[in-house]
ROSE-4610 file (N, C-alpha, C; in Angstrom, 1 decimal, always signed):
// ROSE-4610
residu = [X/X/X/X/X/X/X/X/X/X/X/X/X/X/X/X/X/X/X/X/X/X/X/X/X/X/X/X/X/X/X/X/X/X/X/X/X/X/X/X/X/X/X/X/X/X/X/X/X/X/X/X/X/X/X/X/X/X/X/X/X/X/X/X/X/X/X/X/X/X/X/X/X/X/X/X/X/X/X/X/X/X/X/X/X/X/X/X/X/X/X/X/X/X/X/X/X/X/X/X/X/X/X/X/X/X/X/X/X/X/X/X/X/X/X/X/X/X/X/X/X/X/X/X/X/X/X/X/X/X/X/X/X/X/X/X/X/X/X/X/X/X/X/X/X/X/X/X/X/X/X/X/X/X/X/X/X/X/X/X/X/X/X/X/X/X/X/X/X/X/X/X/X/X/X/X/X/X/X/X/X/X/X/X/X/X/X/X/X/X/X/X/X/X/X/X/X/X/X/X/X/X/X/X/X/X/X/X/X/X/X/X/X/X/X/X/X/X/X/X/X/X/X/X/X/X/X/X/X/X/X/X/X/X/X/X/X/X/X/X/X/X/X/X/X/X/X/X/X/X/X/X/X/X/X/X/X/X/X/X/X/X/X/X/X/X/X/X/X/X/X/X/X/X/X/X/X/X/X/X/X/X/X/X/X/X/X/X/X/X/X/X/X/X/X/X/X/X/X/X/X/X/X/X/X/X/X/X/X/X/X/X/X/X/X/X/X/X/X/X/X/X/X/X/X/X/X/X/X/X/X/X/X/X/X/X/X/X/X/X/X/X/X/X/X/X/X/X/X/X/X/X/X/X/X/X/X/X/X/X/X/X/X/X/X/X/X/X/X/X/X/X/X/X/X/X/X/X/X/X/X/X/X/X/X/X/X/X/X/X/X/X/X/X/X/X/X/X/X/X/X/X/X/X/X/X/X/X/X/X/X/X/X/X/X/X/X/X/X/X/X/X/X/X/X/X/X/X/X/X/X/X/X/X/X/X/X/X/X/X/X/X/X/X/X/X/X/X/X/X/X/X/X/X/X/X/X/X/X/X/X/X/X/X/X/X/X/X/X/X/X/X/X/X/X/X/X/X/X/X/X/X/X/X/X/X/X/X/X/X/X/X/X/X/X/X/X/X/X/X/X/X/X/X/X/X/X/X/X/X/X/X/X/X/X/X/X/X/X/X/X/X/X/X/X/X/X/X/X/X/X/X/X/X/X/X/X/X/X/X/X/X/X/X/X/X/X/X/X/X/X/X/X/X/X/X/X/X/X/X/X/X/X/X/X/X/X/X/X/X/X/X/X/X/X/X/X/X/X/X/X/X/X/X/X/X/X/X/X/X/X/X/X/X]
num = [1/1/1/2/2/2/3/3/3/4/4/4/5/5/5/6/6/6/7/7/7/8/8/8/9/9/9/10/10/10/11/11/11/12/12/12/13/13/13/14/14/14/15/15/15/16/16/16/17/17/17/18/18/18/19/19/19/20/20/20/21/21/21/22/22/22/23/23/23/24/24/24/25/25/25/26/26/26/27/27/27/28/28/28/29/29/29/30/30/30/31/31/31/32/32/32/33/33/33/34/34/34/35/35/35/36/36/36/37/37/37/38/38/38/39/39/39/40/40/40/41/41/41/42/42/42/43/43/43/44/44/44/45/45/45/46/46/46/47/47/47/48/48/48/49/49/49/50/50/50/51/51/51/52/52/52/53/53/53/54/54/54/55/55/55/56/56/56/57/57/57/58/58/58/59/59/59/60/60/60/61/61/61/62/62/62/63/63/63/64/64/64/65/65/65/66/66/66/67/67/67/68/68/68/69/69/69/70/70/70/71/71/71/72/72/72/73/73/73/74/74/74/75/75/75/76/76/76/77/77/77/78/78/78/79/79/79/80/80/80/81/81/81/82/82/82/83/83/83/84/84/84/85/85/85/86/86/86/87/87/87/88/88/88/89/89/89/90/90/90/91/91/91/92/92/92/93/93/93/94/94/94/95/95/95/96/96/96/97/97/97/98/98/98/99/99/99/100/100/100/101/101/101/102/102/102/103/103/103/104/104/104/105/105/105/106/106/106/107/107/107/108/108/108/109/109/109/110/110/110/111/111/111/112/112/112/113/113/113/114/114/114/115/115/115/116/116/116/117/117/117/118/118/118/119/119/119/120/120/120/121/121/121/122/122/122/123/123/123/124/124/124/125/125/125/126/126/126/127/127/127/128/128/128/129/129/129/130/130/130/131/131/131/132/132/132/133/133/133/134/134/134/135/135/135/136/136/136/137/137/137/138/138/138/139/139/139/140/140/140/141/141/141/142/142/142/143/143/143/144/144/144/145/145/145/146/146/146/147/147/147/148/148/148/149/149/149/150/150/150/151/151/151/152/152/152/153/153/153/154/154/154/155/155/155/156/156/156/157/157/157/158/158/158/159/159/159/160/160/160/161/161/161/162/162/162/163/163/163/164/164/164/165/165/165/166/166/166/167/167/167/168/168/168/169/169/169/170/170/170/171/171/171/172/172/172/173/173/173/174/174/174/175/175/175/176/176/176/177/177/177/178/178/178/179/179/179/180/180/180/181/181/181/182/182/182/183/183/183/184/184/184/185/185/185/186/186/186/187/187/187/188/188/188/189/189/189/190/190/190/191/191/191/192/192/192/193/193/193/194/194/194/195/195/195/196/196/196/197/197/197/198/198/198]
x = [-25.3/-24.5/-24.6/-24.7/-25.6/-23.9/-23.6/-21.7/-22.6/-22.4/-22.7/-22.0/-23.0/-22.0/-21.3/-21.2/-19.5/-20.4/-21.4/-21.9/-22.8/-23.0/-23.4/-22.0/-21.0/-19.3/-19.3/-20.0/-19.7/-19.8/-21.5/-22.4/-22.1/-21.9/-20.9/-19.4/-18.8/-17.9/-18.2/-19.4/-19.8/-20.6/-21.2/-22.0/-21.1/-19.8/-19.0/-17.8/-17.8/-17.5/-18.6/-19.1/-20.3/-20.3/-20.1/-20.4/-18.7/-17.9/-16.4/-17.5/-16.1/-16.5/-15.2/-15.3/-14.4/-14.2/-13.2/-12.2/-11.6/-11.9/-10.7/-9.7/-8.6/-7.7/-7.9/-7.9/-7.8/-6.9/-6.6/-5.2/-5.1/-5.6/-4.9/-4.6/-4.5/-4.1/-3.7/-3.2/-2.2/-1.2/+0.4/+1.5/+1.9/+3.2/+4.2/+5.2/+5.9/+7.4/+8.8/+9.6/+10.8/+12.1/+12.7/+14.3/+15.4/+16.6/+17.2/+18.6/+19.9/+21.1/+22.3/+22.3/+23.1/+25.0/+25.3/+26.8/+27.4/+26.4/+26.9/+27.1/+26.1/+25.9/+25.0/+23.8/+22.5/+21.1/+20.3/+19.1/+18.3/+18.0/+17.9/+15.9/+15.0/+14.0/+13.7/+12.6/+11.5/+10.3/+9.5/+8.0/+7.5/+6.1/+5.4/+4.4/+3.9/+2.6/+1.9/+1.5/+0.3/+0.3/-0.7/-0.9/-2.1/-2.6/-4.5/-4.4/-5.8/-5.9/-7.1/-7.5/-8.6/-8.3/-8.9/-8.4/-10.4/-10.4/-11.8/-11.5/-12.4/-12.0/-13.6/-12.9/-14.4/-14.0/-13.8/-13.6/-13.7/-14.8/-15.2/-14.6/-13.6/-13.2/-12.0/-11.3/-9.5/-8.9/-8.7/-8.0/-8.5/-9.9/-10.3/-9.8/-9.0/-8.8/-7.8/-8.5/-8.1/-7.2/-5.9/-5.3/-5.1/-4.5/-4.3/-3.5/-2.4/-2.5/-0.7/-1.0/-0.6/+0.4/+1.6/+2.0/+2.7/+2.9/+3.2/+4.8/+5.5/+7.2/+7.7/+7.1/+7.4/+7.1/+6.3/+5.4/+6.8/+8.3/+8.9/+9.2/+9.6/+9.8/+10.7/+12.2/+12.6/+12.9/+12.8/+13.1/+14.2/+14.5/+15.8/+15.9/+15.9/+15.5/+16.2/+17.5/+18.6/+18.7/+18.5/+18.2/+16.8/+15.9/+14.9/+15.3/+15.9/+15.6/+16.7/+17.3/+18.6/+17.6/+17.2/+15.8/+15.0/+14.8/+13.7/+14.6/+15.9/+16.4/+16.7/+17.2/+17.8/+18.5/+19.3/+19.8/+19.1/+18.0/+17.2/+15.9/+14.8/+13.1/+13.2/+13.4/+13.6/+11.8/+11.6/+10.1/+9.6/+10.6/+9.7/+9.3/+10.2/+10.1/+9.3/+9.1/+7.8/+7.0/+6.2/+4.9/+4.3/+4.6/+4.4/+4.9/+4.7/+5.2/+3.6/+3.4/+2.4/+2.7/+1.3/+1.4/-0.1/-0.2/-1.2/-1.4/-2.0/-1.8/-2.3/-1.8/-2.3/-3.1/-2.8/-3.0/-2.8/-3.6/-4.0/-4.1/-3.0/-3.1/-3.3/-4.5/-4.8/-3.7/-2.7/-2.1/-2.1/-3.3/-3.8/-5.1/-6.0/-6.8/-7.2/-6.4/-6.2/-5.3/-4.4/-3.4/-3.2/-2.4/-2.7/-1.3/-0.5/+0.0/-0.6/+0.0/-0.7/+0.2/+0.7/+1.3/+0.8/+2.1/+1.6/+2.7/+2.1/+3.5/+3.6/+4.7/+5.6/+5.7/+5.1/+6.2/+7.1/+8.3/+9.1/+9.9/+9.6/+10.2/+10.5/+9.1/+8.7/+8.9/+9.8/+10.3/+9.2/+9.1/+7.6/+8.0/+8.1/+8.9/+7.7/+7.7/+7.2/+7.4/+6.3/+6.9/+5.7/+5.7/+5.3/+4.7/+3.5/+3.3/+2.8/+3.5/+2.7/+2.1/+0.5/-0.7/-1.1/-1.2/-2.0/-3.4/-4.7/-5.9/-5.9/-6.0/-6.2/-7.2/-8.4/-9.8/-10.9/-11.9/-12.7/-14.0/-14.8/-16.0/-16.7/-17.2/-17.7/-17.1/-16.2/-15.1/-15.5/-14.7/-14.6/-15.1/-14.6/-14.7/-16.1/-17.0/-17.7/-19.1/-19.2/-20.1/-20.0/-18.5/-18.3/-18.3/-17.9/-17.5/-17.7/-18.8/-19.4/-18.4/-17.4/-15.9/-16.0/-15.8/-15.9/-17.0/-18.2/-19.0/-19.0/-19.6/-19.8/-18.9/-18.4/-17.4/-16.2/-15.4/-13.8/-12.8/-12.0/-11.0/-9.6/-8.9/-7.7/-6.4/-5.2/-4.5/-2.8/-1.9/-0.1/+0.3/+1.4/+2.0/+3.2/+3.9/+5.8/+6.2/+7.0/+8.0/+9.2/+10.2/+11.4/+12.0/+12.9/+13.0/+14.2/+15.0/+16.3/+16.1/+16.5/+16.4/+17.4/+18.5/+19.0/+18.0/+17.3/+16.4/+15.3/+15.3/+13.9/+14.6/+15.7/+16.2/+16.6/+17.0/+17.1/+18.5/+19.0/+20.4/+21.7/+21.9/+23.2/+23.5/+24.8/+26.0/+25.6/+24.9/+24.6/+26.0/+26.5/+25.6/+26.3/+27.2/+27.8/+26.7/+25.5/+24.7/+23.5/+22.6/+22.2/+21.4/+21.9/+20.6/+19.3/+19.0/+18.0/+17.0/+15.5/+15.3/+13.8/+13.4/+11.9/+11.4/+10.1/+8.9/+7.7/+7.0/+6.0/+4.7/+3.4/+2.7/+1.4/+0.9/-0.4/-1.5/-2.7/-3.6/-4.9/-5.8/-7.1/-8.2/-8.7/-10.0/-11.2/-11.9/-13.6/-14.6/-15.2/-16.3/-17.0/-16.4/-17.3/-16.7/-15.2/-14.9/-15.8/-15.6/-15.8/-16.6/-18.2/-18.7/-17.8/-17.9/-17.1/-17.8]
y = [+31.4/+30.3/+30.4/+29.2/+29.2/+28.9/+30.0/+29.9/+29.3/+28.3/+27.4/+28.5/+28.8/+29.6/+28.4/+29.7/+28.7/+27.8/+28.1/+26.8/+25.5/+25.9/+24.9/+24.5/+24.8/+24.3/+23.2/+23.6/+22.9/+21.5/+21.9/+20.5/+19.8/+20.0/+19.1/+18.3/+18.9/+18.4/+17.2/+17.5/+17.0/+15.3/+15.5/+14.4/+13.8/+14.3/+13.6/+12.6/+13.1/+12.5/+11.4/+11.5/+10.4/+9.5/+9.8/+8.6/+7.8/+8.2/+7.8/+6.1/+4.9/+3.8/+3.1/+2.5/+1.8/+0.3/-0.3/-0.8/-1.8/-3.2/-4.4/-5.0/-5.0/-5.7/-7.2/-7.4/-8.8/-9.7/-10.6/-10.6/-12.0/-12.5/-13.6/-12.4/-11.4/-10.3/-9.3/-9.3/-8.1/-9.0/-8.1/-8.0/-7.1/-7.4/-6.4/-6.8/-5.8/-6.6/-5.3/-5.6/-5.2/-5.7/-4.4/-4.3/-3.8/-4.5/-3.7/-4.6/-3.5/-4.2/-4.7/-5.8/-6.6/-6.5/-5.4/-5.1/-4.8/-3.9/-3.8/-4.7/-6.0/-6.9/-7.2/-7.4/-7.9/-6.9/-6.5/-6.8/-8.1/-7.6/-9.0/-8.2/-9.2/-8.8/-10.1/-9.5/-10.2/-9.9/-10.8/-9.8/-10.5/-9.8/-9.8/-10.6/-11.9/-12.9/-12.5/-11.6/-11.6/-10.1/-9.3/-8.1/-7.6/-6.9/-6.8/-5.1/-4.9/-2.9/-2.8/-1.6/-0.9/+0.5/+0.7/+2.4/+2.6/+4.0/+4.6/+5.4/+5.8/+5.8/+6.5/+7.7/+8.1/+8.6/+8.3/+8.7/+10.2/+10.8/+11.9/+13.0/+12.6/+13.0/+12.6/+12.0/+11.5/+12.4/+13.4/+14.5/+13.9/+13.2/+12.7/+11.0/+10.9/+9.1/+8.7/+8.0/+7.3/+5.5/+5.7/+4.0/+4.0/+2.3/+1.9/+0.4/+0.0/-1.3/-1.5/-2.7/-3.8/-4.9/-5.3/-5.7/-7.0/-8.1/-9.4/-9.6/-9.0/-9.3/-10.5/-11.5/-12.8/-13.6/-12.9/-13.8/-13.3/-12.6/-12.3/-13.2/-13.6/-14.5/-14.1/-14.5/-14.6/-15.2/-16.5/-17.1/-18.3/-18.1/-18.8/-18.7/-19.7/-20.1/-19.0/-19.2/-18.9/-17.3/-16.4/-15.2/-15.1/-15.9/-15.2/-15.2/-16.4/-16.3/-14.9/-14.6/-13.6/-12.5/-12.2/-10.9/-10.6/-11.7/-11.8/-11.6/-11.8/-11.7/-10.4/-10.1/-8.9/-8.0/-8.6/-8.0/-7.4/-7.7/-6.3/-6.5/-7.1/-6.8/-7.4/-8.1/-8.4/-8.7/-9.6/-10.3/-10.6/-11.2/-11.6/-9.9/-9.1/-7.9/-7.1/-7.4/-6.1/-6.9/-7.6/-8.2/-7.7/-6.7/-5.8/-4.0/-4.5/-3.0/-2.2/-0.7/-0.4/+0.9/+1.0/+2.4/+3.2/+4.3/+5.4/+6.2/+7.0/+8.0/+8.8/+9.9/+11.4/+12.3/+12.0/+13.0/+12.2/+12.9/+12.6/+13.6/+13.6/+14.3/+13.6/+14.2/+13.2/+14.0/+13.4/+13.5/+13.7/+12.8/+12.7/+12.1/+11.6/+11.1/+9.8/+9.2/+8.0/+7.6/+8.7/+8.2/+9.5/+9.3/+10.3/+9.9/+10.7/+10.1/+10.3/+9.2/+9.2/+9.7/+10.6/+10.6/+9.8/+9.9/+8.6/+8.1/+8.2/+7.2/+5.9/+5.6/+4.3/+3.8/+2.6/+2.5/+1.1/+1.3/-0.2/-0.1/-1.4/-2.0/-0.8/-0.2/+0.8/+2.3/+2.5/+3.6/+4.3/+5.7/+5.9/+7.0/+6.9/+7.9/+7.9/+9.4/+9.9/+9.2/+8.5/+7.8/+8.8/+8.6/+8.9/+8.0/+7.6/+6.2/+6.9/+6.5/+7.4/+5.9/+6.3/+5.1/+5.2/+4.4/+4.5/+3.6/+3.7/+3.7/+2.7/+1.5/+0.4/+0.2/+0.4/-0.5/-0.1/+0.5/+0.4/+0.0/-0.9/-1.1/-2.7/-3.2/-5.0/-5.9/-6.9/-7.5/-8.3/-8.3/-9.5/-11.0/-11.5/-12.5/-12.9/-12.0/-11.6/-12.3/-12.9/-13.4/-15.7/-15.6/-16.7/-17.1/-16.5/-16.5/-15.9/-16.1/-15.1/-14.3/-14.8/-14.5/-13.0/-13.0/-11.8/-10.5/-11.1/-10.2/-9.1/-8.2/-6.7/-5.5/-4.5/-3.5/-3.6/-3.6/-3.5/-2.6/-2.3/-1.4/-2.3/-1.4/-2.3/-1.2/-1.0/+0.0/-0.2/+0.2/-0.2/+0.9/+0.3/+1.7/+1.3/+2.6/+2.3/+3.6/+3.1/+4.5/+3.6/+4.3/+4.9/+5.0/+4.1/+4.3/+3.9/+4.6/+4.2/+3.5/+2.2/+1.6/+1.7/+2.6/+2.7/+3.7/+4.3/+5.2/+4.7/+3.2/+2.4/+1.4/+1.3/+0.4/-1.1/-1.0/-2.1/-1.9/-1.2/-0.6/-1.3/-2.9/-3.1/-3.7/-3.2/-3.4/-2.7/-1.6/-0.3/+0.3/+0.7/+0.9/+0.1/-0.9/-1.9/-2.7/-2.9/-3.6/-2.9/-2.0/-0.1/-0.1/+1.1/+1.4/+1.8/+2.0/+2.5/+1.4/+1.1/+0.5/+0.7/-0.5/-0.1/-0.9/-0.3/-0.7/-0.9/-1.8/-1.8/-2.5/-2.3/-2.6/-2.9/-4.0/-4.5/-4.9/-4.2/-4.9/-4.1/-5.8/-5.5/-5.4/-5.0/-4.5/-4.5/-5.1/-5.5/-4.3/-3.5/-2.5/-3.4/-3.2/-3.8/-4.9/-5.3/-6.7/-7.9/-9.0/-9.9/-10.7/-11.3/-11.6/-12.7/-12.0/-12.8/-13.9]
z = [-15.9/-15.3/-13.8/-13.4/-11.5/-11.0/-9.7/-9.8/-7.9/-7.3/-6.4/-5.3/-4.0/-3.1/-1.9/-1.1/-0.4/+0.5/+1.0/+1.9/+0.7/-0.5/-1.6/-2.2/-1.9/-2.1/-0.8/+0.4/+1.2/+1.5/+0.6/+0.7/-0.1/-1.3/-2.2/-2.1/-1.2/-0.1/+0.4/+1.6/+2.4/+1.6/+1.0/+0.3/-0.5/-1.6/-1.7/-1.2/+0.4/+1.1/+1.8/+1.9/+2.4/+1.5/-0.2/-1.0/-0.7/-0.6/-0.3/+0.2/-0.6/-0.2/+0.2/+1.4/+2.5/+1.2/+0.6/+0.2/+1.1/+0.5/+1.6/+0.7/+1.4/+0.2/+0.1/-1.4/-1.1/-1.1/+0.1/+0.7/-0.8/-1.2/-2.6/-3.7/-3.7/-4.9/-5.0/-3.8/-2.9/-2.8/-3.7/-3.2/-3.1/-2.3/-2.0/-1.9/-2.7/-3.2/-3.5/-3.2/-2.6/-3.3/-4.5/-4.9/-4.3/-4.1/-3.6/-4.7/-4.9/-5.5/-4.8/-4.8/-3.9/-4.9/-3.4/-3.5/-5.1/-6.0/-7.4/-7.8/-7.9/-8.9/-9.3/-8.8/-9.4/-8.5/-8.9/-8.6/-8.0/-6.6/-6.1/-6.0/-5.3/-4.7/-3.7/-3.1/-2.1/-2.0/-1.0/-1.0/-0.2/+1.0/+1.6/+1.6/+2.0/+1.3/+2.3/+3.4/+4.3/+4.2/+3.4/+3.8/+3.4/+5.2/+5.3/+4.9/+5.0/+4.8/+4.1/+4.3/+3.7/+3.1/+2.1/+1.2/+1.5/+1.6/+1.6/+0.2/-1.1/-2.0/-3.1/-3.4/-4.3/-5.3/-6.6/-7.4/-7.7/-7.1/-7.1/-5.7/-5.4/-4.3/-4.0/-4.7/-4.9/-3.6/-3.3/-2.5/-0.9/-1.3/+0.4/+1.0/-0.4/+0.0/+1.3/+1.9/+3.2/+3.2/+3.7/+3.4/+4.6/+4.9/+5.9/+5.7/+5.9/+5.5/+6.2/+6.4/+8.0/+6.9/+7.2/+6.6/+7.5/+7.8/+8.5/+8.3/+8.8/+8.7/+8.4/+9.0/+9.3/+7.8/+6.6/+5.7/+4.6/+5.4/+4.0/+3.2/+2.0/+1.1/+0.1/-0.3/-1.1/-2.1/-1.4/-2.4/-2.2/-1.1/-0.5/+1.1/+1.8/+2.8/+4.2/+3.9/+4.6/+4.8/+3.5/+3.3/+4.3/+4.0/+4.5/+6.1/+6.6/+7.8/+8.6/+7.9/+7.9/+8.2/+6.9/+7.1/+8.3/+9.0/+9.5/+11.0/+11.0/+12.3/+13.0/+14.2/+15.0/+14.0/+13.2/+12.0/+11.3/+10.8/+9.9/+10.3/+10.1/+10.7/+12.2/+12.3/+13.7/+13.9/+13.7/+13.5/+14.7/+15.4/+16.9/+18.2/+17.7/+18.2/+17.6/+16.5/+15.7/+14.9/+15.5/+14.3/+13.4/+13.2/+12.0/+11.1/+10.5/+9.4/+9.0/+9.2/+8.6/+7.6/+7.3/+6.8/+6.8/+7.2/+7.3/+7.2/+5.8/+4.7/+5.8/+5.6/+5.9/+5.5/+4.2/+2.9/+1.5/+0.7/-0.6/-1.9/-2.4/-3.7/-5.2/-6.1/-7.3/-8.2/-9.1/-10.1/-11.4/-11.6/-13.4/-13.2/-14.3/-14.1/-13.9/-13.1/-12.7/-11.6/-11.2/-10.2/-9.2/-8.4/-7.2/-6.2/-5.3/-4.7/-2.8/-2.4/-0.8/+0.0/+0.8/+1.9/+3.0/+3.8/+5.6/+6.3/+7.1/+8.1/+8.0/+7.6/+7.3/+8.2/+9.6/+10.9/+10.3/+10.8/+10.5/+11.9/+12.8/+13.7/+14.9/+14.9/+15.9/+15.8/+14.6/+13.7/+12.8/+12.9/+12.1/+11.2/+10.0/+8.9/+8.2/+7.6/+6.0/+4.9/+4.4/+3.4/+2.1/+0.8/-0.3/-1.2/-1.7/-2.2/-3.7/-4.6/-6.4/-6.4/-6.9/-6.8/-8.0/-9.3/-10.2/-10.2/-10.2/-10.0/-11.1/-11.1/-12.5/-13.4/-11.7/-12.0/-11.2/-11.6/-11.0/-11.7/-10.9/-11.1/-11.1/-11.5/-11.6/-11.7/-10.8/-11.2/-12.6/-13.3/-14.5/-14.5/-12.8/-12.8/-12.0/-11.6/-10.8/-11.5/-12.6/-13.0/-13.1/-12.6/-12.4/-11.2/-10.0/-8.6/-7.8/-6.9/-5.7/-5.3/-4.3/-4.3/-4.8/-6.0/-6.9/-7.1/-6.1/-6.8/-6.4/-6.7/-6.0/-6.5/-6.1/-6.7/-6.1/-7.3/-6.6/-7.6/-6.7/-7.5/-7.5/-8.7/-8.4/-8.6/-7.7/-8.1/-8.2/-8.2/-8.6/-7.8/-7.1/-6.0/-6.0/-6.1/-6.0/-4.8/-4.5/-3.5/-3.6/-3.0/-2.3/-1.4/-0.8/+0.4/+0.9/+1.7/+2.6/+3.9/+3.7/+4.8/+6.3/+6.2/+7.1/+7.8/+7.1/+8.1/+8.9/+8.3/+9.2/+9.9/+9.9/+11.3/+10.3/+9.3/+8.5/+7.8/+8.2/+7.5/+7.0/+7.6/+7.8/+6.8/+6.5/+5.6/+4.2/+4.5/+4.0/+3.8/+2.6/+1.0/+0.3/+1.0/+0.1/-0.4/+0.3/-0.5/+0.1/-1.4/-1.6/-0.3/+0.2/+1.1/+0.4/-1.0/-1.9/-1.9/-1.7/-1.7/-2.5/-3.2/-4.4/-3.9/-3.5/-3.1/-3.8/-4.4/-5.4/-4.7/-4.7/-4.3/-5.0/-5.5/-6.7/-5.7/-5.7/-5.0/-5.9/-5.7/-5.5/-4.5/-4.9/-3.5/-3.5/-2.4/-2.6/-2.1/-2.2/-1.5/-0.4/+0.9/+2.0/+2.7/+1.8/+1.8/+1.9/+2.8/+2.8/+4.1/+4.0/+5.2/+5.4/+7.4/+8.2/+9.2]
């Protein structure tokens, strides 16, 4: 049995990182969307309709994955007009003061054979917190639809992300915990290898 030494450990490193493939999200199949329970009575949500990013991504190399992804405060949507514009004020995102929410893993641990979680910095409204993202890995490989629609061709992955999160700690707090500071975070996207010519 050939046991590989530490600089042939290295190069296998090294080259499995080189295959690592740079990921665009695709903003028609990317959401992001947001529970929180309003005053012990319902489950309410919202969600995010503009959000860009790229994951770098090798299956053979999970521990090396790289995210990054930009989220448009202003695109919140709930559902109800009045709410939104509430959200979007001084009172909690404060949209004209922070044009954006991001996040940028640090670190990458694989979980099972298909899911992994990301560490990264969370920024919300100039506030930059630890956040935790558990990622399950959907899809990878030929899109399905990729024989009907250029759109589609080429390799894409597709993966489901949830966290956790107190919003008084990101500057979104008010009238916390009468209505939960706890807040679920879910996130569905697909993704193109290379994205898309510009």
């Amino acid at each position: 049995m050939h046991i590989p030494t530490i600089s042939g450990i290295a190069l296998l490193v090294m080259s499995s990182a080189v295959m690592a493939e740079t990921y665009e999200l695709d903003p028609g199949h990317t959401e992001v969307r947001f529970y929180w329970n309003h005053a012990g009575l319902t489950t309410q949500s919202g969600e995010w309709t503009k959000v860009s990013g790229t994951i770098d991504f090798d299956a053979n190399a999970v521990n090396a994955t790289k995210a990054m992804i930009t989220i448009d405060p202003a695109s919140l949507h709930t559902g109800y007009a009045e709410l939104d514009k509430h959200l979007k004020s001084s009172d909690f995102f404060d949209v004209e003061t922070y044009p954006e929410i991001t996040f940028v893993s640090t670190g990458a641990v694989q979980t099972g054979a298909s899911s992994m979680q990301l560490t990264g910095d969370l920024t919300v409204k100039g506030q930059v917190k630890p956040a935790v993202l558990n990622v399950d890995m959907t899809f990878q490989g030929t899109h399905p639809l990729g024989e009907f629609f250029d759109y589609y061709k080429g390799e894409w992955i597709g993966a489901e992300a949830t966290t956790t999160l107190l919003r008084s700690e990101l500057g979104v707090g008010k009238f916390a915990p009468l209505t939960s500071d706890v807040v679920e975070l879910e996130i569905s996207a697909e993704m193109r290898a290379g994205g898309w010519p510009q």
